[in-house]
MARGU-255366 format. One record per residue (C-alpha): x, y, z; residue in three letters; residue number from 1. Coordinates in Angstrom, 2 decimals, always signed. Layout:
N
+---------+---------+---------+-----+-----+
:    east :   north :      up :  aa :   i :
+---------+---------+---------+-----+-----+
:       X :       Y :       Z : Ala : NUM :
...
+---------+---------+---------+-----+-----+
END
This chain:
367
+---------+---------+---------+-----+-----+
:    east :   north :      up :  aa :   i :
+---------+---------+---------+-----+-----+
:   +0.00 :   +0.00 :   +0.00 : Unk :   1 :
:   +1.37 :   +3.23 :   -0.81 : Unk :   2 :
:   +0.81 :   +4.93 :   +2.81 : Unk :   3 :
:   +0.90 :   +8.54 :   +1.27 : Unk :   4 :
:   -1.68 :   +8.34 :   -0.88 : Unk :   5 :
:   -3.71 :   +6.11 :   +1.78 : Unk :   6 :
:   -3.35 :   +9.38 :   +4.25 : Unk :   7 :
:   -4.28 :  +11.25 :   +1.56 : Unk :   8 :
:   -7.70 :   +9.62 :   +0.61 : Unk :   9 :
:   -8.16 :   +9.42 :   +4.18 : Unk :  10 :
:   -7.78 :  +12.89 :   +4.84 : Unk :  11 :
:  -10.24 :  +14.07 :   +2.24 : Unk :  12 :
:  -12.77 :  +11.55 :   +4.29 : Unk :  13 :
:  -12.35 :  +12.83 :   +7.89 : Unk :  14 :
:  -12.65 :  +16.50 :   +6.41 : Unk :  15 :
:  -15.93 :  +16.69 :   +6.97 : Unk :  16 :
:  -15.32 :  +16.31 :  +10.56 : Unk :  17 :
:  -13.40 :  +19.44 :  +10.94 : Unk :  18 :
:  -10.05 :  +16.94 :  +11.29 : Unk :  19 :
:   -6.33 :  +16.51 :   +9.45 : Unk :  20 :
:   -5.01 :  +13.42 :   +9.86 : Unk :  21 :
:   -1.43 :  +14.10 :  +10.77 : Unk :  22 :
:   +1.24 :  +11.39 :  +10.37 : Unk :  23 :
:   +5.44 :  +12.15 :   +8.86 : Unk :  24 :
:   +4.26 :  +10.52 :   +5.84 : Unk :  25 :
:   +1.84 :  +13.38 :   +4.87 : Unk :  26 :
:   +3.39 :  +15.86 :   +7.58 : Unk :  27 :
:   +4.19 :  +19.62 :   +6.59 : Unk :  28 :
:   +7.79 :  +18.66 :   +6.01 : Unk :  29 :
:   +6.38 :  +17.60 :   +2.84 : Unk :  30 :
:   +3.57 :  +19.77 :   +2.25 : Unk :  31 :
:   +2.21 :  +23.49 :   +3.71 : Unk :  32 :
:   +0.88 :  +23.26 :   +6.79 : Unk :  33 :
:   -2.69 :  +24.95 :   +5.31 : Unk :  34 :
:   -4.62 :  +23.02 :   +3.17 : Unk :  35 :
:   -4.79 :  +24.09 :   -0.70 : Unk :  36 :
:   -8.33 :  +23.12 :   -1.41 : Unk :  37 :
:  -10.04 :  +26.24 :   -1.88 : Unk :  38 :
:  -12.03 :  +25.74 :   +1.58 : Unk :  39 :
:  -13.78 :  +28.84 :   +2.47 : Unk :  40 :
:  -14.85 :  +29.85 :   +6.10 : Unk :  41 :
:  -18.16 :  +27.39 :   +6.84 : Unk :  42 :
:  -18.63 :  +29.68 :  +10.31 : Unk :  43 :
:  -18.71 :  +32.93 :   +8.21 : Unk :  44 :
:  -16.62 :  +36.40 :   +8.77 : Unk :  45 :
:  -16.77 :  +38.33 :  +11.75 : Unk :  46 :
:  -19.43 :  +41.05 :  +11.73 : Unk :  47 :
:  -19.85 :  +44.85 :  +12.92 : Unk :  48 :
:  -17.42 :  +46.30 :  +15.96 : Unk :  49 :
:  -15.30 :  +42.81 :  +15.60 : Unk :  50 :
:  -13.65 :  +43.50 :  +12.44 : Unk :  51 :
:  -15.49 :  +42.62 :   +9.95 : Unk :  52 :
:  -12.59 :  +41.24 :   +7.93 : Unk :  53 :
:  -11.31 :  +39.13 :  +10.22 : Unk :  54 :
:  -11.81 :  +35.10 :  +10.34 : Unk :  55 :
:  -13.38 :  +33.88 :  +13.73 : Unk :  56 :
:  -13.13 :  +30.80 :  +15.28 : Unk :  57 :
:  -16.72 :  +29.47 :  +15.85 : Unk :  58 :
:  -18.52 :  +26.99 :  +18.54 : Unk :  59 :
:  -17.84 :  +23.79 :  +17.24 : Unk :  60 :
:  -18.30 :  +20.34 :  +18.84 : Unk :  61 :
:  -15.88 :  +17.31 :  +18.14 : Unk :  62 :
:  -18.17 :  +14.25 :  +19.26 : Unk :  63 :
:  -15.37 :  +11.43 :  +20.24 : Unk :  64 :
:  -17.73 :   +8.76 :  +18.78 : Unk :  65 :
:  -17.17 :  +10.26 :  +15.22 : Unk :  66 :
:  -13.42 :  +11.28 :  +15.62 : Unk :  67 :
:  -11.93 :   +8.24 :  +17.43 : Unk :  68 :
:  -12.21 :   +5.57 :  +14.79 : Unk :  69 :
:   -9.84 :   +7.49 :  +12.61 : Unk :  70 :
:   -6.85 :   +6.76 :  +15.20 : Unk :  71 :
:   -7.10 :   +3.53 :  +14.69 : Unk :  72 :
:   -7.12 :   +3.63 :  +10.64 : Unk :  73 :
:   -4.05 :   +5.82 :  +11.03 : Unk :  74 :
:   -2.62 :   +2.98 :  +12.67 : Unk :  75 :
:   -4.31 :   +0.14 :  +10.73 : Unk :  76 :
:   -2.69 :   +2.28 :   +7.34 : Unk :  77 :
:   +0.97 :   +2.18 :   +9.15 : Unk :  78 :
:   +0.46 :   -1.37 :   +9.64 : Unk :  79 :
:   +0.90 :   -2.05 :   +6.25 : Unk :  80 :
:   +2.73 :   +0.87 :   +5.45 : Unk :  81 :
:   +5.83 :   +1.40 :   +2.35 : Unk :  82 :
:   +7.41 :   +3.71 :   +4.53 : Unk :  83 :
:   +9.69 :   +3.46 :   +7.68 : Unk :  84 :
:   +7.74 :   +2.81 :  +10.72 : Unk :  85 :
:   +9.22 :   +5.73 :  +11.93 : Unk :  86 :
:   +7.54 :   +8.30 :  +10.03 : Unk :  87 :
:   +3.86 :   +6.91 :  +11.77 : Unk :  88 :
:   +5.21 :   +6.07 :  +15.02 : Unk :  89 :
:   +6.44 :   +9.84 :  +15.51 : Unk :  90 :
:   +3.33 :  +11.11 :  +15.05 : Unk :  91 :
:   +0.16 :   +9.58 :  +14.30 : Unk :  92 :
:   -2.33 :  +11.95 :  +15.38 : Unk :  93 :
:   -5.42 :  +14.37 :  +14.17 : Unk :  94 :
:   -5.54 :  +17.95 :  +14.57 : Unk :  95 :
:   -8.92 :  +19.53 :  +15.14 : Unk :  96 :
:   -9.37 :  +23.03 :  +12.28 : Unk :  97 :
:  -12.03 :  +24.95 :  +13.62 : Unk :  98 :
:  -14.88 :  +25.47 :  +10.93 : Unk :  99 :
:  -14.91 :  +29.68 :  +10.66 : Unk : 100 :
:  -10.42 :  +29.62 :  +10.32 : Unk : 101 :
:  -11.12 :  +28.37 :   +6.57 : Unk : 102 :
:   -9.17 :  +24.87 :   +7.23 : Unk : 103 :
:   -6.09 :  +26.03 :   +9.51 : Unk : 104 :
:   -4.75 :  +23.76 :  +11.61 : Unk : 105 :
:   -5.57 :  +25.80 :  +14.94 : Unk : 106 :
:   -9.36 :  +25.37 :  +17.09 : Unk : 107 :
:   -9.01 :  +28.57 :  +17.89 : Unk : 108 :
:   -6.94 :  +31.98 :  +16.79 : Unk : 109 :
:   -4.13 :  +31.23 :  +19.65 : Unk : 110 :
:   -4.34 :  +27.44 :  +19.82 : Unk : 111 :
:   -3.71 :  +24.45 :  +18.39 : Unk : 112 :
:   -5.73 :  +20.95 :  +19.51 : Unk : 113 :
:   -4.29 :  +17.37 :  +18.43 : Unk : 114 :
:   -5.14 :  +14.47 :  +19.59 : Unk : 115 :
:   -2.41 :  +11.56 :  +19.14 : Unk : 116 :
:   -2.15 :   +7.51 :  +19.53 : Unk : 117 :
:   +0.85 :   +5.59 :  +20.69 : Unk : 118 :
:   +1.12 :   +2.40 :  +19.78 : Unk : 119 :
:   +3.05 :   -0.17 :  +21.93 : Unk : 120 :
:   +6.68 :   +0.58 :  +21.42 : Unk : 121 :
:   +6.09 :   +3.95 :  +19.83 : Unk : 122 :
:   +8.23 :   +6.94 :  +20.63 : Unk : 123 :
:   +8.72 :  +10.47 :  +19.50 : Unk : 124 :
:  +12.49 :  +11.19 :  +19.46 : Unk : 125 :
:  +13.64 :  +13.89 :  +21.82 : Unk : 126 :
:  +13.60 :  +17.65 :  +20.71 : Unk : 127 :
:  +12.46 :  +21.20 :  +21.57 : Unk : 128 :
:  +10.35 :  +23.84 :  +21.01 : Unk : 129 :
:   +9.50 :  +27.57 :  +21.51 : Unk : 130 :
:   +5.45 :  +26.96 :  +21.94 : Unk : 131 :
:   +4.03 :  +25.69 :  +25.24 : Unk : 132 :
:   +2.21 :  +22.57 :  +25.20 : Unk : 133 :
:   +0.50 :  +20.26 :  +27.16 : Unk : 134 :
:   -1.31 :  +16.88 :  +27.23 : Unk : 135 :
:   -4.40 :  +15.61 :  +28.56 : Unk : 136 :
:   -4.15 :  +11.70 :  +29.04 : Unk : 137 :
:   -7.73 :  +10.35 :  +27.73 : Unk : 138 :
:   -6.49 :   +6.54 :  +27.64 : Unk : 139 :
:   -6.41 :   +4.35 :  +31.03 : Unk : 140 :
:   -2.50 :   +4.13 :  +30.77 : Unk : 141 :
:   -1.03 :   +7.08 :  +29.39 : Unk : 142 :
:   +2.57 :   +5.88 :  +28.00 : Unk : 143 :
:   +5.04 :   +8.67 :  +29.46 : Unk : 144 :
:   +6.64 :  +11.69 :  +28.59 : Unk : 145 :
:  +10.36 :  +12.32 :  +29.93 : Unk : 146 :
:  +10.92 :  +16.40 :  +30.09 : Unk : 147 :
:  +14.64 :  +17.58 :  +31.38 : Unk : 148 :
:  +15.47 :  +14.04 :  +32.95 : Unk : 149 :
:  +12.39 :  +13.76 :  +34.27 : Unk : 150 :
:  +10.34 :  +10.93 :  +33.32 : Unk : 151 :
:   +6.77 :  +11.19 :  +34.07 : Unk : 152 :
:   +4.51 :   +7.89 :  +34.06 : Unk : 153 :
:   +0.63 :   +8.97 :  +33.36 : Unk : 154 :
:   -2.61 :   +7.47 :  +33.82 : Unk : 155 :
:   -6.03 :   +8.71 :  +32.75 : Unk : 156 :
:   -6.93 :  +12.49 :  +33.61 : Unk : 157 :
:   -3.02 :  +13.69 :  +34.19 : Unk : 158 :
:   -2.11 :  +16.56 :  +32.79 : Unk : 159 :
:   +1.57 :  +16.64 :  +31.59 : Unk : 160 :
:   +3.48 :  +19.92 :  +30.65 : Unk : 161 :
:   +6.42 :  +20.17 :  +28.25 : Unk : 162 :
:   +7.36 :  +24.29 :  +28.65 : Unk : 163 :
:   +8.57 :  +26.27 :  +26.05 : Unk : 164 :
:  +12.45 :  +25.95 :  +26.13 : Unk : 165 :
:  +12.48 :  +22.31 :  +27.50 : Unk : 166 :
:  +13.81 :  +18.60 :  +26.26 : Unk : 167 :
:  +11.29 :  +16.03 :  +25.97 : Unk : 168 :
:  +10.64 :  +12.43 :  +24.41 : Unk : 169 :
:   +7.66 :  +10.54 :  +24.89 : Unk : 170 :
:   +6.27 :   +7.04 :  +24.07 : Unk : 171 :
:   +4.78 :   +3.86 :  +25.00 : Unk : 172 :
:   +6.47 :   +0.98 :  +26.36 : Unk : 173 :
:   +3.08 :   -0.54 :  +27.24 : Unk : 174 :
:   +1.09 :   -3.35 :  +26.29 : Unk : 175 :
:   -1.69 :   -1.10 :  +24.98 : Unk : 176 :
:   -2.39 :   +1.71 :  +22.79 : Unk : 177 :
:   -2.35 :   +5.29 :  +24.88 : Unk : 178 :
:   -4.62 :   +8.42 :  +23.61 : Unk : 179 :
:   -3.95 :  +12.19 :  +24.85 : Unk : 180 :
:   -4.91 :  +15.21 :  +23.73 : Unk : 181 :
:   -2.10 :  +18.08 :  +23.10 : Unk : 182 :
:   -2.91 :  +21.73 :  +23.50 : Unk : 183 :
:   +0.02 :  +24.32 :  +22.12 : Unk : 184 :
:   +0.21 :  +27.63 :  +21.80 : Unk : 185 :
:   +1.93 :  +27.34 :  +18.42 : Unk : 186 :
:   -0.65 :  +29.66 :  +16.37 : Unk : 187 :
:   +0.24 :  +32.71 :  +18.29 : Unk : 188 :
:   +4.17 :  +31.90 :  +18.40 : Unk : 189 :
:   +3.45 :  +31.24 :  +14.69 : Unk : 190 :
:   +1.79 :  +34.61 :  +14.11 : Unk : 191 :
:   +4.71 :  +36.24 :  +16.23 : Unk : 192 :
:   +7.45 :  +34.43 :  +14.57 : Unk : 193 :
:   +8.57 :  +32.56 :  +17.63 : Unk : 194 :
:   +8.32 :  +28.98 :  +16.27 : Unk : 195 :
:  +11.98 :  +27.28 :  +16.93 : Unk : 196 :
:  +12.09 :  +23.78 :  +16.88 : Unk : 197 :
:  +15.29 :  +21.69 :  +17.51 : Unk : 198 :
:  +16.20 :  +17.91 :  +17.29 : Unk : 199 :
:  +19.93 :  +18.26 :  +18.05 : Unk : 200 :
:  +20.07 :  +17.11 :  +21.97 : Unk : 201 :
:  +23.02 :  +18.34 :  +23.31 : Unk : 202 :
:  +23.26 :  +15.22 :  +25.82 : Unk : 203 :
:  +23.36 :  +11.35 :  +25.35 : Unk : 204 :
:  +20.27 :   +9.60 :  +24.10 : Unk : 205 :
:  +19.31 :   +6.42 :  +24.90 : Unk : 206 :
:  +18.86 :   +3.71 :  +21.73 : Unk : 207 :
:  +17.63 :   +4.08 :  +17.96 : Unk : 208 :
:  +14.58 :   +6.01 :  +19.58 : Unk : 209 :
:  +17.02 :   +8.85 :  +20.04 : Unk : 210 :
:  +15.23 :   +9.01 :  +23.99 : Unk : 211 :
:  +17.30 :  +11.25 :  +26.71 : Unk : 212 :
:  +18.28 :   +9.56 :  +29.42 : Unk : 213 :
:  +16.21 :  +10.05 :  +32.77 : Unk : 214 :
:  +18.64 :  +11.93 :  +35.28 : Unk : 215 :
:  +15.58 :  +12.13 :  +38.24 : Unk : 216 :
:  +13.59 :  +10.07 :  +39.70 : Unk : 217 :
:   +9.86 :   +9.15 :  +38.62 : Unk : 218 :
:   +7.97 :  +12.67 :  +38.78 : Unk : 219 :
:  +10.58 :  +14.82 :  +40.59 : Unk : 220 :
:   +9.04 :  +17.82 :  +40.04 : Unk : 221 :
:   +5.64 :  +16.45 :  +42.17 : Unk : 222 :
:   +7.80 :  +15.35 :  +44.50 : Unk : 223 :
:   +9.29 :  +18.88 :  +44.88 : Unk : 224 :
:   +6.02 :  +20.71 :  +44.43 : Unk : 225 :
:   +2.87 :  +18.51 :  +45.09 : Unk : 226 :
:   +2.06 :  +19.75 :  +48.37 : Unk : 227 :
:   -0.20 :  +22.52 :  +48.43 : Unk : 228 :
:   +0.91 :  +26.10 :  +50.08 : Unk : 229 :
:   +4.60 :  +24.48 :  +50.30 : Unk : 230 :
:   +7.70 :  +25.26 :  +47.81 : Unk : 231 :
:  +10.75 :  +24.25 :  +48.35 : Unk : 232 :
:  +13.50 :  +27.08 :  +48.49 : Unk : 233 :
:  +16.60 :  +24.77 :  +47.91 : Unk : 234 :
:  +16.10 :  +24.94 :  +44.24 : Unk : 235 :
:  +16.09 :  +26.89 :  +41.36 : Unk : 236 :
:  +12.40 :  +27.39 :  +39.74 : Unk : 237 :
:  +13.74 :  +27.62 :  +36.17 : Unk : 238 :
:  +13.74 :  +24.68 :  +33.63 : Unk : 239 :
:  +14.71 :  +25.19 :  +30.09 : Unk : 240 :
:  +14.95 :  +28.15 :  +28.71 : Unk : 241 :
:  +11.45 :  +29.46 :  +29.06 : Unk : 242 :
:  +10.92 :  +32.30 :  +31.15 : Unk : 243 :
:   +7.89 :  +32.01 :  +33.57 : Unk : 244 :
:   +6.38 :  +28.94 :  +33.09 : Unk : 245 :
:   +5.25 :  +25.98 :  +35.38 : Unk : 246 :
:   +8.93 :  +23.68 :  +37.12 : Unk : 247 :
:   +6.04 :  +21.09 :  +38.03 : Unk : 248 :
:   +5.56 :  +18.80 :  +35.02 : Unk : 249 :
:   +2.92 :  +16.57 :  +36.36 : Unk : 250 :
:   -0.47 :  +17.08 :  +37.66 : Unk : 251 :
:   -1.81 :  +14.01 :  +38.47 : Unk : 252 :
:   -5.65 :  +13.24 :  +37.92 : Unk : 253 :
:   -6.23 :  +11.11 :  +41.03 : Unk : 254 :
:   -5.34 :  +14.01 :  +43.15 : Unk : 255 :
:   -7.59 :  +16.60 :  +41.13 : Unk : 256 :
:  -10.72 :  +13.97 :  +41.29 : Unk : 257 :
:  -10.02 :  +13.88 :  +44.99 : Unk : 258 :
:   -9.82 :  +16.99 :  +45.54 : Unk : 259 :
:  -13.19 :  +17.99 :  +43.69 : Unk : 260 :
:  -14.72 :  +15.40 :  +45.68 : Unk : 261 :
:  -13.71 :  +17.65 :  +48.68 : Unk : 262 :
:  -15.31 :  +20.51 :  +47.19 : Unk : 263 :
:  -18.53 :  +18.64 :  +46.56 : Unk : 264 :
:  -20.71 :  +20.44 :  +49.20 : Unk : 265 :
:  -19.44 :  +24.15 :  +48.38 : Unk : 266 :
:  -21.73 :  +26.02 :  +46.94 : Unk : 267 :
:  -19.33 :  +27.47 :  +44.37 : Unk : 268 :
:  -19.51 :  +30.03 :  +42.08 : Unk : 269 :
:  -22.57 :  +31.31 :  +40.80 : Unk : 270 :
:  -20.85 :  +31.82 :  +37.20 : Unk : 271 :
:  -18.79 :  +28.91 :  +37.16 : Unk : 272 :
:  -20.24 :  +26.28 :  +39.89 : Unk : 273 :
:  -16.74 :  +24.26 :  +41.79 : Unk : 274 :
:  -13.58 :  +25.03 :  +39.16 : Unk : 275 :
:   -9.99 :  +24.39 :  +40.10 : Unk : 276 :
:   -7.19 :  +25.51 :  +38.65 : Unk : 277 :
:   -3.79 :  +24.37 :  +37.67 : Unk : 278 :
:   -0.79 :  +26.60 :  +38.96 : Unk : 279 :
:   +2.66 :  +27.48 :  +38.46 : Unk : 280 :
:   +3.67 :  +26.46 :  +42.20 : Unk : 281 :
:   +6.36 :  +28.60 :  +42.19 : Unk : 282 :
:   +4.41 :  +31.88 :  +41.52 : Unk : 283 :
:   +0.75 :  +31.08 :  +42.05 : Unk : 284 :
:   +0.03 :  +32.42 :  +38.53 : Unk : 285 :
:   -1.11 :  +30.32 :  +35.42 : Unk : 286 :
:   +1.33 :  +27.29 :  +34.48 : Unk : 287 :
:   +2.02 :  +29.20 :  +31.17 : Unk : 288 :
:   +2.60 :  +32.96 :  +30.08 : Unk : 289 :
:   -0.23 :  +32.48 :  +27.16 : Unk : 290 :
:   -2.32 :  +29.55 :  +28.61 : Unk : 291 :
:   -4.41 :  +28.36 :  +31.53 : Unk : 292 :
:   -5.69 :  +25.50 :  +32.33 : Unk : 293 :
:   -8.70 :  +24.76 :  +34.97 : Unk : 294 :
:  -11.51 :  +22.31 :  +35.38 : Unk : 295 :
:  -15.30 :  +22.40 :  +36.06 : Unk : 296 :
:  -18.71 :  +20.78 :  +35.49 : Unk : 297 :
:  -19.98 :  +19.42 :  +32.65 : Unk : 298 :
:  -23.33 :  +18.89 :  +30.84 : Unk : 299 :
:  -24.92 :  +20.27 :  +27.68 : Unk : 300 :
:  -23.52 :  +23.71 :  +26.61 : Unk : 301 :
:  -25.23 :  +26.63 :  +25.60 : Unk : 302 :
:  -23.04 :  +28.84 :  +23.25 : Unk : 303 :
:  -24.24 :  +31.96 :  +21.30 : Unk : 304 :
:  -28.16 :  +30.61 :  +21.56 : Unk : 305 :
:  -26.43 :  +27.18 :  +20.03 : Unk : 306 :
:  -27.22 :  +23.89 :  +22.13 : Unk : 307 :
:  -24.33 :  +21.73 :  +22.27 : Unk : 308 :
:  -24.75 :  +18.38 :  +24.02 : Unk : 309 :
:  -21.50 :  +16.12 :  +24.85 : Unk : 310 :
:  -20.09 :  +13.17 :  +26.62 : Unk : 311 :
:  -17.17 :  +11.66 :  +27.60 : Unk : 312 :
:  -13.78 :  +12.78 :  +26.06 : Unk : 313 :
:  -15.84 :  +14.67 :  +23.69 : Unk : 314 :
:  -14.02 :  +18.58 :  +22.46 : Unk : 315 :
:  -15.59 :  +21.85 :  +22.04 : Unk : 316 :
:  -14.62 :  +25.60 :  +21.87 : Unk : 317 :
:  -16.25 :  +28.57 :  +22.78 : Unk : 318 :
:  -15.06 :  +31.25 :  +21.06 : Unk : 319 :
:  -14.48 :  +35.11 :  +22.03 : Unk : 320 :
:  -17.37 :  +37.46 :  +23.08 : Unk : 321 :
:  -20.24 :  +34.92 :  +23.14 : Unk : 322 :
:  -22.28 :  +33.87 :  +26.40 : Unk : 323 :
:  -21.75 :  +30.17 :  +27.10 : Unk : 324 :
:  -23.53 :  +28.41 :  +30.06 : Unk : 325 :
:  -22.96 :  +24.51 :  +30.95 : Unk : 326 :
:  -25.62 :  +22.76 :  +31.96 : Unk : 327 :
:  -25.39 :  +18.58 :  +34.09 : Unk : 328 :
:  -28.84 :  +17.37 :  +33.02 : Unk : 329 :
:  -27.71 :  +13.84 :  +34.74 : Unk : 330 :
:  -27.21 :  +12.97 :  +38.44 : Unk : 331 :
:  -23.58 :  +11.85 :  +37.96 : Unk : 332 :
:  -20.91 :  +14.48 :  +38.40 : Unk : 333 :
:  -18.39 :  +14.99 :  +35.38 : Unk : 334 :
:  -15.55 :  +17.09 :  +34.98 : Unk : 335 :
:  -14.42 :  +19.50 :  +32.10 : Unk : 336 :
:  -10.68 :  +20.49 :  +31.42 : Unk : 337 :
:  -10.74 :  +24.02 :  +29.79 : Unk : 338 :
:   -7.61 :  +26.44 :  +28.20 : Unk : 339 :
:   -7.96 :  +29.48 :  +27.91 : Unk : 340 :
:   -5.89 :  +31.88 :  +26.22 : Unk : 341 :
:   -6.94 :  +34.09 :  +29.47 : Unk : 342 :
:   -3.41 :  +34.93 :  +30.46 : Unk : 343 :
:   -2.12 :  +36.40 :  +27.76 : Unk : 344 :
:   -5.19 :  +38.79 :  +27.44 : Unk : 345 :
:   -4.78 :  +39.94 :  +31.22 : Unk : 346 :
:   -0.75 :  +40.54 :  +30.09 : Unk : 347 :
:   -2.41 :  +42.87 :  +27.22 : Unk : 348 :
:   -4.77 :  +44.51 :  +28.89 : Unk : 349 :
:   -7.91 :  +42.50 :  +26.73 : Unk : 350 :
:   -9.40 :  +40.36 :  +29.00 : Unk : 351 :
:  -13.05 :  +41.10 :  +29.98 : Unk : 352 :
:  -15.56 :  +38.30 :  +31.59 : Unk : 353 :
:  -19.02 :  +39.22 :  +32.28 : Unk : 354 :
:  -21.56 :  +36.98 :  +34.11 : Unk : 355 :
:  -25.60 :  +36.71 :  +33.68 : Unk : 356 :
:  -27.73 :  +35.25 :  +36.33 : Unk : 357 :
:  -30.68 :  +34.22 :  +37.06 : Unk : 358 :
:  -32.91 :  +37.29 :  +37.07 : Unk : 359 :
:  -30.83 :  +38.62 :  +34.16 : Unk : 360 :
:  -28.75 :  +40.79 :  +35.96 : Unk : 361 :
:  -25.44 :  +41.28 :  +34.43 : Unk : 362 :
:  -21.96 :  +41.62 :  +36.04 : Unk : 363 :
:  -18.67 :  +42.45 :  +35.35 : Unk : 364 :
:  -16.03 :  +39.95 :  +36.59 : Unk : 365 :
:  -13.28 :  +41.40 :  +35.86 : Unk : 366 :
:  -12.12 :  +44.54 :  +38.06 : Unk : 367 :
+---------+---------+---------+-----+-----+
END
C-alpha cells in the first residue's frame, strides 16, 4: 500500500469532521501546513465592531464517537505501510481546524488541539520547542513523557506539561495503545514568529529512539512541588529556557478527582459552579505565560443561543465574546478540562468576563 496516498484519501474523508489526519508521511515537512483546497470559512466572517474582515473561530463540537475511529485507521494504514515505521510512530495523530479559520490547523486563533495515539513501542524522538504545550491523558495508561530528565509515568486524567524551552521524548512501552490530547500555543508563536524547533540534543540519548536519558527520579518535580501552600527554596524554579512557566511537570488526575470530591458540598460560584485551577507552584500564577488551564462541570452547553450536548472525552470551543452556560442534566458528576488563552489577554490589557444570572442581571467579573 502506498501509505501517502492512503493518508491522503483518508484525509479528504475525515474533512468533513473538521479533522487533518497528521502522520510524517503526509506531515508539513512535505507539504504546507494549510490546506490548498479552496475551503472557504463554513462559520462565516466576523461582523460589525469585531472587524469585519477578520476570520473567527466558531462553537464547534468534536463528538469522540465520530473522531476516534480514525486513530485507529491511522494505525491500521501504518500497519501495512511502504514507509519506515518511523515516520507513523512519531506522530500519528489528528488535529482539530475549527470550521470559521477556513481549514487552519488551529481550534481557535491562539491554539492548536491534536489528539495523538501511541502504539506499543512507539516513541517520539527527543527535541524542543518555543510553543508551550501540554497533554491531557484520555487513555487508562497514558505511556510517558520524559521532560529535562524527568520521566513522568501517566494514567487517565493527568495533565503533563512540556514548557517552552524544555527537552522532551515521549512514548509507550506498554502493552496497549495510549490516547492524549495536546494543547500548544503554536498559532500565536506562529503569528509572532517565535516557532523554533530543535532535534539536536546536546546530551546522550538512549537507543535508535534517540530518547534522553532520565537523570531524576519518577515525577521529581511532584515530589518537589505537590504539596499545596509548600515550595521548596533549595532549588532553582527555572527549567529550560522558558521564562515564567510551570517547574512542576505533572499534575496528576487522582489528586484533582479527589480533591473535587472535597469541594462537593461548596456552593461554588454562581458563574462557574466548583472550578480548580492548575498553577505554576512557584508563583501562584497560570502554568504558562499564554495559557491556563482549569476544570469544572460538565453537561450540555449553551453557546451563542447554540445547544451543544457532549459526553465523555468529547471537544468543544467557545469562542471570544459569546455567552456560554454549561448545563449537568444527569445525576452523575463529570468534569471538564478548559484552556484558555486568558493569560495572555490579562498581560495585554484584553481580558473582559461578564456573568448573567438568574434574574438577568449582568456583572462584570473582571475589576
Amino acid at each position: 500500500m502506498e501509505a501517502r496516498e492512503a493518508m491522503e484519501r483518508l484525509n479528504a474523508e475525515a474533512g468533513g469532521r473538521h479533522i487533518w489526519l497528521r502522520t510524517q508521511a503526509n506531515s508539513p515537512a512535505q507539504r504546507p501546513w494549510f490546506r490548498e483546497t479552496g475551503l472557504r470559512a463554513s462559520g462565516g466572517l466576523a461582523e460589525g465592531r469585531v472587524g469585519a474582515a477578520q476570520l473567527k473561530p466558531v462553537a464547534h463540537r468534536w463528538r469522540w464517537s465520530e473522531i476516534a475511529p480514525y486513530l485507529d485507521k491511522i494505525a491500521e494504514i501504518a500497519r501495512s505501510a511502504d514507509v519506515s515505521p518511523i515516520e507513523f510512530a512519531e506522530r500519528q495523530q489528528f488535529l482539530l481546524t475549527n470550521p470559521g479559520l477556513g481549514g487552519r490547523l488551529q481550534v481557535t486563533s491562539t491554539m492548536r488541539c491534536a489528539v495523538s495515539i501511541y502504539n506499543p513501542g512507539d516513541v517520539a524522538p527527543v527535541h524542543i520547542h518555543t510553543p508551550n504545550a501540554s497533554r491531557t491523558i484520555l487513555s487508562k495508561r497514558g505511556g510517558y513523557t520524559t521532560i529535562e530528565g524527568e520521566r513522568c509515568e501517566a494514567a487517565r486524567g493527568d495533565l503533563i506539561l512540556t514548557p517552552n524551552g524544555t527537552w522532551h521524548d515521549h512514548g509507550n512501552d506498554g502493552g496497549e495503545p495510549v490516547v492524549w490530547i495536546d494543547v500548544l500555543d503554536f498559532p500565536l508563536m506562529e503569528f509572532l514568529d517565535c516557532v523554533w524547533l530543535d532535534e539536536t540534543y546536546p546530551g546522550d540519548t538512549q537507543g535508535n529512539s534517540r530518547a534522553q536519558k532520565v537523570t531524576f527520579p519518577g515525577s521529581y518535580s511532584h515530589t518537589l512541588y505537590g504539596r499545596g501552600g509548600l515550595v521548596p527554596g533549595f532549588v532553582a524554579h527555572q527549567r529550560g529556557f522558558g521564562r515564567h512557566t510551570s517547574p512542576m511537570f505533572h499534575y496528576r488526575g487522582a489528586g484533582v478527582m479527589e480533591a473535587l470530591a472535597g469541594l462537593g458540598q461548596e456552593e461554588g460560584d454562581p458563574y462557574e459552579a466548583i472550578t480548580l485551577r492548575f498553577i505554576n507552584p512557584a508563583t501562584g500564577g497560570s502554568v504558562f505565560p499564554t495559557l491556563d488551564i482549569a476544570i469544572e462541570g460538565q453537561g450540555v452547553t449553551e453557546i451563542a443561543g447554540r445547544s451543544l450536548d457532549w459526553q465523555t472525552n468529547d471537544i468543544f470551543v467557545v469562542p471570544s465574546f459569546a455567552w456560554r452556560r454549561h448545563i449537568n442534566q444527569v445525576r452523575k458528576d463529570a468534569v471538564l478540562y478548559a484552556v484558555s488563552d486568558a493569560p495572555l489577554m490579562e498581560k495585554i490589557g484584553q481580558y473582559r468576563a461578564q456573568g448573567r444570572l438568574p434574574d438577568d442581571t449582568v456583572a462584570e467579573l473582571v475589576p
